[in-house]
N, C-alpha and C positions, 0 to 999 in steps of 0.2 A: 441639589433640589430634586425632590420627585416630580416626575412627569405626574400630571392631570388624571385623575380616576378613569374620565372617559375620552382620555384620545386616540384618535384615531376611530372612535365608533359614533356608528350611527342608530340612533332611537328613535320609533317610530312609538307615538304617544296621541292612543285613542281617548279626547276629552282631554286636549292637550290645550285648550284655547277660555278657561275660567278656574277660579278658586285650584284648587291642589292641583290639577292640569297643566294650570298653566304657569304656577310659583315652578313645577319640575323642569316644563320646559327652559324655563331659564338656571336652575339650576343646572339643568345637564349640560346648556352652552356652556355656564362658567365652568365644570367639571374636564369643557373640553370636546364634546360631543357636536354633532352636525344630527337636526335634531328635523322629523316628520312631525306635525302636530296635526290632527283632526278634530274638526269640529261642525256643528251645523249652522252655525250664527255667521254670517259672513264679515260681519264685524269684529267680530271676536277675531276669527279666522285672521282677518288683515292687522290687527295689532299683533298678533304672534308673527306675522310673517313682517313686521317693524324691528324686532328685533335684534337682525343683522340676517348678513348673507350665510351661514349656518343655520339658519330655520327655514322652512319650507310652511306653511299654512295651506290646509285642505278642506275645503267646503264638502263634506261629507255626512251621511247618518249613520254612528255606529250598526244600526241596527239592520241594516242592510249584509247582506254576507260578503257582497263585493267589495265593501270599503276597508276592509284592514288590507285586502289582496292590493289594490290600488294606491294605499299608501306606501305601501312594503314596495311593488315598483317605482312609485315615485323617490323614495330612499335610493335605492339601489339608480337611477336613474340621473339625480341628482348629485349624488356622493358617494357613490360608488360601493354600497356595502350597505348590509342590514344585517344588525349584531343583538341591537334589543327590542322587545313589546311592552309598554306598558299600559294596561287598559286601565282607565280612570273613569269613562263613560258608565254613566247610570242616572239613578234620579229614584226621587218619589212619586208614589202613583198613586199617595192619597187624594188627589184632587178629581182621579178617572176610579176612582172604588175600592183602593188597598185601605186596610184597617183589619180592628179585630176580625179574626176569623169567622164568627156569626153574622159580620157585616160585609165584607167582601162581595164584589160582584165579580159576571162574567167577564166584564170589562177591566176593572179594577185588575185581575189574575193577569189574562194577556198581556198587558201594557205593562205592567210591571216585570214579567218575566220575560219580554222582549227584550226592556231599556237594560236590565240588571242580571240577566243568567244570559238569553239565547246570543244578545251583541256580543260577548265576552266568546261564547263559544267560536264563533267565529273566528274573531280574529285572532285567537290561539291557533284556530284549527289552521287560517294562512298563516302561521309565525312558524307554528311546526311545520307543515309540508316546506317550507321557505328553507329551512334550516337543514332538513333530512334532503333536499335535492342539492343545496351546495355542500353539502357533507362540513358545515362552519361550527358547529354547533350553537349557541346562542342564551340567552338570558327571557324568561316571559316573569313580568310584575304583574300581579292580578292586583286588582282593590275590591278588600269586603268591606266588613265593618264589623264593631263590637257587638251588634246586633244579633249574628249568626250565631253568639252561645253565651252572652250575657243581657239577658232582655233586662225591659223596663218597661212596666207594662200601663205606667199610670199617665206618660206623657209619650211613649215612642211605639203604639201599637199597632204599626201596621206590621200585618203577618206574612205577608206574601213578599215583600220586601226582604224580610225576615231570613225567608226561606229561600230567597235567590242570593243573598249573601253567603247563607250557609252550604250555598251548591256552587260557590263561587270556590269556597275552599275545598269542598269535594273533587272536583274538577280538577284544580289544581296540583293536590296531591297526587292522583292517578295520573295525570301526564307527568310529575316531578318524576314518581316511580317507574313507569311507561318508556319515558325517552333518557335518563340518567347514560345510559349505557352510550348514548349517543352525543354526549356531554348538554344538552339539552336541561338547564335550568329551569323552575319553573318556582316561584314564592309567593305570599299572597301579603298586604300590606292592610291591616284594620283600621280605620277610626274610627274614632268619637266623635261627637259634636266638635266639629270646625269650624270657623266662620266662612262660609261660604254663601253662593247666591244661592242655594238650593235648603239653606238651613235657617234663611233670613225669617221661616215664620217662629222658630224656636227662641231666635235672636230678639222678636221684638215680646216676645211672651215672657212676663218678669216670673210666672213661678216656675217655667221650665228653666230660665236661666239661674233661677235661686238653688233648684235642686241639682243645676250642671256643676254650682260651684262648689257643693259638697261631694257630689259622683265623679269628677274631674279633679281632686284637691292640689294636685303638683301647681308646681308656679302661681302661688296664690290664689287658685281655683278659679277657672277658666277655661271657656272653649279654645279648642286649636287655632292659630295662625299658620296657614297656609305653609309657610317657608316650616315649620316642627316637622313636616314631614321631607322636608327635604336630604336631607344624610342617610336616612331609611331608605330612598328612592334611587339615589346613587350608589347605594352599596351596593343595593342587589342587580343595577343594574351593570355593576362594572366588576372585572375581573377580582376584584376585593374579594366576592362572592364566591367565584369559583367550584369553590367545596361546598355550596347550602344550594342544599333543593329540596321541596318540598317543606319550605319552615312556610311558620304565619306569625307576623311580630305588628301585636297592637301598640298602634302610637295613637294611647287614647288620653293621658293624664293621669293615669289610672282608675278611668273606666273599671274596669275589668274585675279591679279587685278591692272596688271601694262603695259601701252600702248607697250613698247619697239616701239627703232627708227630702224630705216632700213637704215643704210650704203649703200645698193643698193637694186636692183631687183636680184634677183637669189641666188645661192646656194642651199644647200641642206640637210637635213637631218633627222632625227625622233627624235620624245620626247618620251620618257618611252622606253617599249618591255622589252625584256628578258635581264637579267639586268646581 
């Protein structure tokens, strides 16, 4: 029998404590893994850390520079090693001013490129120095979304959103290519419309979900369940990967490469964020 994808490692998972965060975190236990979760909901926080004694739960706000650094100790603290990252923290900022680009405000831009590009920077940037001081090399999971180069402009137009997914994968290839030499992974993971709390206004909107189930047509046409992305999230975070850096593989339904019809003009909602 094969040992477990992830034994012996430990993964440190910013936005580890709802929707696709928090399906991973338990996926990587059962993978085998001793698992860092962060999150800001202290609730949330405390059912991850229900789990079992392999999870560790951390009240923390990605968006802070300190908190990836602080988990990565706590890993290492806890269980003795830090081998993965994977950032899941983001969100929508349409409710603080992201939308079309004629509508955006100053506020709207900030808030969004805090929750969705500058969190992520960080705690890459602790994952690498982490990894280049113990000379371990390592695994980093980013999450965009199908957003970053397949728009939809009639129900998912916030731009700055947009544009923070698609610097999610910029980022990410320049460090794949940057640290390779240092065996330093680095991959980025897309969705679509998932069921999530962060997606629940798309979910309750019957013509965005009328046109998810043509622009999503796999499995009967349907937004994601949380655990689809599961297998995607263990590969790259486990030695399976080894050889892949710098890919970006959408687990969107087939988003990406399927027209979807439009039942009408309007409605509303996001694809990916904080899951």
């Amino acid at each position: 029998m094969s040992r477990p994808a992830l034994e012996h490692s430990t993964v440190v998972i910013v936005g580890g404590t709802t929707g696709l965060g928090f399906s991973a975190v338990r996926a990587c236990v059962e993978a085998g893994a001793a698992v860092v979760a962060v999150g800001r909901d202290p609730a949330n926080v405390a059912a991850v850390g229900a789990l079992g004694d392999r999870v560790r739960g951390i009240v923390l706000d990605a968006r802070d520079p300190r908190s990836a650094e602080i988990a990565i100790d706590a890993a290492i603290e806890s269980f003795g090693s830090f081998d993965a990252l994977y950032h899941v923290a983001g969100g929508s900022g349409r409710r603080h001013g992201d939308g079309p680009i004629d509508e955006v405000s100053v506020g709207g831009v900030e808030f969004t490129l805090d929750l969705n590009l500058k969190s992520l920077i960080w705690s890459n940037r602790a994952a690498v120095r982490r990894f280049l001081a113990r000379r371990s090399g390592g695994s980093i999971l980013n999450m965009a979304s199908t957003l970053a180069w397949s728009p939809s402009p009639a129900h998912f137009a916030t731009h700055v959103y947009a544009a923070a997914k698609a610097g999610v994968i910029g980022l990410s290839r320049s460090i794949a290519s940057k640290y390779a030499a240092s065996d330093i992974r680095c991959n980025v993971i897309a969705p679509a419309l998932f069921v999530t709390p962060m997606s629940r206004r798309a979910q309750d909107d019957a013509d965005v979900m009328a046109y998810v189930a043509t622009k999503q047509p796999l499995d009967g046409g349907r937004a994601g369940a949380p655990a689809d992305a599961d297998a995607a999230v263990v590969f790259f975070l486990s030695d399976a990967s080894r050889f892949v850096t710098g890919q970006v593989l959408a687990v969107d339904g087939g988003w990406s490469v399927s027209e979807g019809q439009h039942a009408s003009r309007g409605g509303s909602g996001e694809v990916s964020g904080e899951r």
